[in-house]
N, C-alpha and C positions, 0 to 999 in steps of 0.2 A: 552469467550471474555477477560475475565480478564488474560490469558495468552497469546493469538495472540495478543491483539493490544501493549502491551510492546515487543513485539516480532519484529512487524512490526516496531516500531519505535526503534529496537536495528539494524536490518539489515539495514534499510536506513541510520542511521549513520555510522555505518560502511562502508557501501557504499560509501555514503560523506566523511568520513578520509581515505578510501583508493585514493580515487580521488585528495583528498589534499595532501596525502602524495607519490604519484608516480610523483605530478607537482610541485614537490615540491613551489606554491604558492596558494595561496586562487583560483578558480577560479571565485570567484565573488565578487561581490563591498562588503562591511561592512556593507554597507545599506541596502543590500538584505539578508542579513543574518536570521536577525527575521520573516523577510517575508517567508521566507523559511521554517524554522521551525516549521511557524504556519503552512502552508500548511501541510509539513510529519504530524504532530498531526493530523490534520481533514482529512487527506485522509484516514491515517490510519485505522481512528474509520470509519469514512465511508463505508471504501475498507471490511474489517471484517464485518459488523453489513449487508452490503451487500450480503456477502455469505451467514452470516446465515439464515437472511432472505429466499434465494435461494433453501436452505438447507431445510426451514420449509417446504416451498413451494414444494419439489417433496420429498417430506419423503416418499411418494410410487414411486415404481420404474412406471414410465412411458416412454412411445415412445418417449417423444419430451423435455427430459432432458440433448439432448443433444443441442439442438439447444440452451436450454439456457447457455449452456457451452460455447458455437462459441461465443454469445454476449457478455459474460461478457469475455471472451479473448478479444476481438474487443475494449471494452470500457472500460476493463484498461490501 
């Protein structure tokens, strides 16, 4: 964890400066900025701590490990 979740929060920025820098303008208010941020931090640790969870959960291989895979596509 201690390497995905600074991982997850290096791609979505990058994400976001490439978005900024092809429009060449902000695409969003100033005010939304912090809002924003906090969200990629808590989805991040979220979206990770998620999988592992997932991960703990079918540490044996079972039949229906895939359906949890369809969900958690679904609900990212």
């Amino acid at each position: 964890a201690l390497v995905d979740i600074p991982l997850f929060w290096t791609l979505m920025c990058l994400m976001f400066g490439i978005l900024v820098l092809f429009s060449q303008t902000c695409p969003l208010p100033a005010s939304t900025i912090l809002p924003l941020i906090i969200c990629i931090i808590g989805y991040g640790i979220s979206l990770v701590l998620l999988v592992y969870l997932i991960a703990f959960k079918f540490h044996r291989r079972r039949s229906n490990h895939y359906i949890w895979s369809l969900i958690f596509i679904l609900v990212s």
